[in-house]
N, C-alpha and C positions, 0 to 999 in steps of 0.2 A: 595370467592364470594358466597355468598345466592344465593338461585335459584334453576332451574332446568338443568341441564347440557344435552346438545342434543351429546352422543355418538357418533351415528351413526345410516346412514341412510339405508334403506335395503327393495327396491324396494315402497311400499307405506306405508311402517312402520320406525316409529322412537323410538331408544332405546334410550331411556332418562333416564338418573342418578340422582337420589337425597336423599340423606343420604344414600350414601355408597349402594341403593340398585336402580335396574334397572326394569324397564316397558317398554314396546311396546305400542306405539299410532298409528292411523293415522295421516300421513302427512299432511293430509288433514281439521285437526283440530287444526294446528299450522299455528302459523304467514305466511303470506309471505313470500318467500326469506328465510326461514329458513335454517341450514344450519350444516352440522357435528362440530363440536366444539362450537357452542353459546351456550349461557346462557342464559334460558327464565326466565320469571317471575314466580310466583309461582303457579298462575292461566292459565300459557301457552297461556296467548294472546299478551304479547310482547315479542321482542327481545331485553334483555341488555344492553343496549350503554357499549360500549368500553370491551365487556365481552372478545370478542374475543383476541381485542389485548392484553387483560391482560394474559389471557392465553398462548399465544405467546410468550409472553415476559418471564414470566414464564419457557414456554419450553426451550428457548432458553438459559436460566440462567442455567438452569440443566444441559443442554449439554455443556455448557463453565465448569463447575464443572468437571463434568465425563470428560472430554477429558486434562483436566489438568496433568500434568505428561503422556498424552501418547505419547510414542514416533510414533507410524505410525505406527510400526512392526508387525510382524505376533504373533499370541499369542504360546506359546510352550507350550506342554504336559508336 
């Protein structure tokens, strides 16, 4: 998804992702309701429709991958 990816947020700064590299903004020059994992626009005055969920969906898929074959067990040295 094109965009700007909202990382994470860290009191009144947001560490935002885009092409593989990271900046800190204020909060406070972002949308509304902004939020750790959306995806703004490129200009950071909207938020993504469905960026979220796609991302979710996404995580979720990876985790059904990696947990394939695991039995529960403890891992051994």
């Amino acid at each position: 998804m094109p965009g700007v990816f909202v990382d994470r947020i860290e009191g009144e700064s947001a560490i935002l992702v885009e092409n593989g590299q990271e900046r800190r903004v204020p909060v406070r020059g972002l949308p509304n309701g902004v939020r750790e994992g959306d995806w703004l626009s490129a200009d950071l005055t909207r938020i993504e429709a469905g960026g979220r969920d796609e991302a979710e969906r996404e995580i979720d898929e990876r985790r059904k991958r990696l947990s394939e074959g695991d039995d529960g067990g403890d891992i051994s040295l």
